[in-house]
N, C-alpha and C positions, 0 to 999 in steps of 0.2 A: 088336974093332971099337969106334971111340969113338962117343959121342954127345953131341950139344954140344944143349944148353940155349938156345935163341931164344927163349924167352917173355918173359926178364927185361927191364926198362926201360932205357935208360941213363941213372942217377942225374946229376944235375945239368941233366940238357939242358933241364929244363926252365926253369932257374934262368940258363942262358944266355940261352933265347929271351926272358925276361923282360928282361933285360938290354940284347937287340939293337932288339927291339921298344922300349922305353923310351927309348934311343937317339936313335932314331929318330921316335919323338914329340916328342923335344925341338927336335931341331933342327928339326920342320917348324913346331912353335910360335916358336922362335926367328926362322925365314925372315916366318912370320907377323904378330908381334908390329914388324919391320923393316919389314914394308912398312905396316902401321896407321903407325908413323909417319913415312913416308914419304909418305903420303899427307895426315895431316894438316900434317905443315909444308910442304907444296907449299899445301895448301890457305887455309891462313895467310898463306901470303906472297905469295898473289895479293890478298889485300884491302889495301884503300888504308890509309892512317894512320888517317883518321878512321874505318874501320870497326873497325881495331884499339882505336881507344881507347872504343868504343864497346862493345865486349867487355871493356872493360879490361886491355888486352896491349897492350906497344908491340913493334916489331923485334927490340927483345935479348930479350923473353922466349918468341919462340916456338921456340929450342932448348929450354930447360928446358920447356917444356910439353909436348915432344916426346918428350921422358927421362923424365917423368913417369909418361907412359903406361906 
């Protein structure tokens, strides 16, 4: 009669979950991080000239302000 040993771990798996989980925080920081600037160059490009220059930004800079972030 055989007897099989079930107590032992399965090495690695933890080192996977770490992996998938990681993964998976990144991308939802990445989804994240897309819509902060998503939001703020929507929110930039609703004010007029003179409010941008009032902040001191014109039209061409509110992509790189955007990238910035």
């Amino acid at each position: 009669m055989a007897a099989f040993d079930t107590s032992r771990t399965t090495y690695g798996s933890a080192i996977v979950a770490g992996r998938i989980s990681r993964a998976v925080f990144n991308a939802i920081a990445s989804v994240m991080s897309w819509n902060d600037a998503r939001v703020t160059r929507n929110a930039l490009s609703a004010l007029s000239d003179r409010e941008l220059e009032d902040i001191g930004l014109s039209r061409g800079d509110i992509e790189s302000v955007t990238f910035r972030r």
